[in-house]
C-alpha positions, -999 to 999 in steps of 0.1 A, spaced: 183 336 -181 162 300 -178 171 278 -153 184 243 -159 189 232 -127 160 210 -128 164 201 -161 202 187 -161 215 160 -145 239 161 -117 270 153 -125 281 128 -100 290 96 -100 270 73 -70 241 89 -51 243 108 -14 218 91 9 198 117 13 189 109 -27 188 76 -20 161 81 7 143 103 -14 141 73 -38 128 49 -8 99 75 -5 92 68 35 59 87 31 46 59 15 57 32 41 28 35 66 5 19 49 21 -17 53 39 -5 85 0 1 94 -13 -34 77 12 -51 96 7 -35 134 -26 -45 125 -18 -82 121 2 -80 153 -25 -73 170 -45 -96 156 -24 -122 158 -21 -114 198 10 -97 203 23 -94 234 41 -67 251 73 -60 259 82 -96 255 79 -95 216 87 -58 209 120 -71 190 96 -93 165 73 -56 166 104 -36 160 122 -57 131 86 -65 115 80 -29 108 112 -21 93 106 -49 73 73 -40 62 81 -8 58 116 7 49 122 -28 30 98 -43 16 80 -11 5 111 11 -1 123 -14 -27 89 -13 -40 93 24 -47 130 19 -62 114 -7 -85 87 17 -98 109 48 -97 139 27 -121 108 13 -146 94 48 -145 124 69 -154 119 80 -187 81 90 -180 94 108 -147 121 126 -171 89 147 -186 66 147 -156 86 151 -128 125 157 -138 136 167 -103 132 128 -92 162 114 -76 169 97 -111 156 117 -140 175 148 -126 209 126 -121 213 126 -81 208 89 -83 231 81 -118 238 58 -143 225 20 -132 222 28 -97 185 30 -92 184 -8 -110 208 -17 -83 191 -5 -53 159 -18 -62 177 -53 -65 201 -50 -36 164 -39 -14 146 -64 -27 174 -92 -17 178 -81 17 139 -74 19 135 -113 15 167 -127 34 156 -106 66 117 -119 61 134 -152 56 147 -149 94 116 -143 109 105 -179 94 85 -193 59 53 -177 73 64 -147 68 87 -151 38 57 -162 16 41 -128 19 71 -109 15 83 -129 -15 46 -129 -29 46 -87 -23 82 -86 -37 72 -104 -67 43 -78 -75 60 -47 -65 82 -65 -97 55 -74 -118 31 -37 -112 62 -18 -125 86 -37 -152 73 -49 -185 70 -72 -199 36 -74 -172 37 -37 -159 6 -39 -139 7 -3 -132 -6 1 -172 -41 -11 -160 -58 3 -127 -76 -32 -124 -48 -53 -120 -26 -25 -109 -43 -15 -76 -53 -46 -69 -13 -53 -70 -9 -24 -48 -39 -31 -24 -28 -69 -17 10 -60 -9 5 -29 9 -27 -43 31 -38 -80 30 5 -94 29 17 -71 55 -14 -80 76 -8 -117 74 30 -115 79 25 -97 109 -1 -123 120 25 -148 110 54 -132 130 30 -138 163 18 -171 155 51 -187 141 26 -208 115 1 -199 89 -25 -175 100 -58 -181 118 -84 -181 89 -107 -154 105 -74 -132 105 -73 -145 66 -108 -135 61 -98 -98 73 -67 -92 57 -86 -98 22 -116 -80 30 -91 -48 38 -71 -54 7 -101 -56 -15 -114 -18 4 -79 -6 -5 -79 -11 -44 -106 18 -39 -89 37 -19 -52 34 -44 -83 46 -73 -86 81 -53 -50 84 -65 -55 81 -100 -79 111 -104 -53 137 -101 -36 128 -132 -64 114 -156 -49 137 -184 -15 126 -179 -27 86 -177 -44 91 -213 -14 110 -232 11 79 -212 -14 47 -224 -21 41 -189 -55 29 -183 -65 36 -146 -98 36 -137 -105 72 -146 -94 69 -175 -112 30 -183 -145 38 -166 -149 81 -170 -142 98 -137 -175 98 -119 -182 62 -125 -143 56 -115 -155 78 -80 -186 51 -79 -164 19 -80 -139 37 -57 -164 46 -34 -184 8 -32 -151 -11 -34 -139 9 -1 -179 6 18 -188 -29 5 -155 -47 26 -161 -32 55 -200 -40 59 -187 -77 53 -162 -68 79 -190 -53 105 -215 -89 96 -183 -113 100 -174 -99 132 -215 -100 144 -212 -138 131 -183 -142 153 -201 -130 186 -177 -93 184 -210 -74 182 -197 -40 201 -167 -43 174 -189 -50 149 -213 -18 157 -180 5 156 -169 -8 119 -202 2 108 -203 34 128 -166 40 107 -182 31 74 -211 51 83 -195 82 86 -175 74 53 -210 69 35 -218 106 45 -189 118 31 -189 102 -3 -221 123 -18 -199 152 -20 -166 130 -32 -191 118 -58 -203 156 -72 -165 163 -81 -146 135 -80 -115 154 -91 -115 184 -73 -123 165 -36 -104 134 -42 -78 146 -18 -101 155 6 -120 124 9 -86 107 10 -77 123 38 -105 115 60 -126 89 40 -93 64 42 -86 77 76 -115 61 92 -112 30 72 -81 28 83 -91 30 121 -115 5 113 -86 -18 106 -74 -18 138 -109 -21 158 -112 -55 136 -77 -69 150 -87 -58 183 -117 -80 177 -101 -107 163 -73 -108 187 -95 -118 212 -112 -151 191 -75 -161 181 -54 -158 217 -89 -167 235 
């Protein structure tokens, strides 16, 4: 007999937490969580005095701001998740009726009136991140539908925002514009880095109408643009820092994006097939490289 376990809803009538976690996906709050330790440190945190502004930052960055991000996406995305990937906290029921709609708000709210407390330096961010999580998910904008504006969506909230709001929880005012200079440069390597996501489900993209980069560009020529939108940053990181008299930091961003050079020929032969690979430990150095530049710039800003 065929099992419709999957395939049913659950017949209840407001979620468990557990679902509700589920639907928060926590997997995917260290990137910001990351983004903002990294504009912490950058912004000269000091320790133990400021662990409380460390402590509530992250959670904002990442259980908050992020989790409603993945509520917003998850609601928007329910019908396509229905055929894909029924055993979702709402396609297969777990999280009924209008209840995804109304954690995604109720997230969203408190994600801006706790960012609110730490000041207007940090509530621009997280309202400017809140409004795209809004805009890459629900139409009529629905960034998500091309990987252009899409990842670039993605890569600002998730890198360049939580980096300056950290920065901006140290500081109390606007961030130092070297710190500025960084945070973009990182969020412009991450829109490569959210395209390595996109080659696992280049079929599925077509038959949906979404237009990721795979799908606009052909996959190897996606794996080109993925691979010089993740390097190109981070030399500009490595000559910015020289510029700035950091030259030991400077010589271990290129070191990073030396090793990731030497990994990308074989990313590039099969795109598909090593995506995940290169994700794994092409993005891992990049993302040490993140926090070598705050160390660097920490010492220009608190100096």
């Amino acid at each position: 007999m065929r099992d419709h376990s999957v395939l049913a809803p659950a017949a209840v009538d407001r979620p468990t937490p557990a679902a509700v976690l589920e639907l928060l996906k926590p997997i995917t709050w260290f990137p910001p969580m990351w983004a903002f330790g990294c504009g912490l440190v950058s912004g000269g945190l000091t320790l133990p005095s400021q662990i409380g502004l460390m402590l509530g930052g992250v959670v904002l960055a990442g259980p908050l701001l992020c989790g409603a991000s993945q509520a917003v996406n998850d609601w928007f995305d329910r019908h396509v998740d229905a055929v894909n990937e029924p055993n979702r906290p709402i396609p297969s029921g777990r999280v009924p009726g209008h209840w995804g709609l109304a954690i995604a708000v109720v997230a969203s709210a408190l994600s801006l009136a706790v960012a609110a407390a730490f000041g207007r330096w940090v509530l621009v961010p997280a309202a400017l991140g809140t409004a795209l999580s809004w805009a890459y998910s629900a139409p009529p904008l629905r960034l998500k539908a091309n990987g252009w504006l899409g990842n670039a969506a993605v890569a600002l909230s998730y890198e360049g925002l939580a980096w300056l709001a950290g920065a901006a929880v140290v500081a109390g005012t606007a961030p130092d514009g070297r710190v500025l200079a960084l945070a973009l440069l990182y969020s412009l390597g991450a829109h490569g880095i959210m395209t390595l996501n996109d080659f696992k489900s280049v079929e599925g993209d077509r038959r949906m109408g979404v237009r990721s980069l795979p799908v606009q560009l052909g996959v190897r020529n996606a794996a080109r643009v993925a691979c010089a939108a993740m390097a190109l940053p981070q030399v500009a990181v490595a000559l910015l820092l020289l510029e700035w008299g950091r030259a030991p930091y400077a010589l271990a961003i290129a070191a990073l994006t030396a090793a990731q050079l030497a990994l990308m020929p074989r990313f590039l032969r099969d795109p598909r097939g090593e995506a995940p690979r290169y994700n794994a430990s092409g993005t891992g150095l990049s993302v040490l490289g993140m926090l070598v530049a705050a160390f660097a710039v920490r010492g220009l800003v608190i100096g």
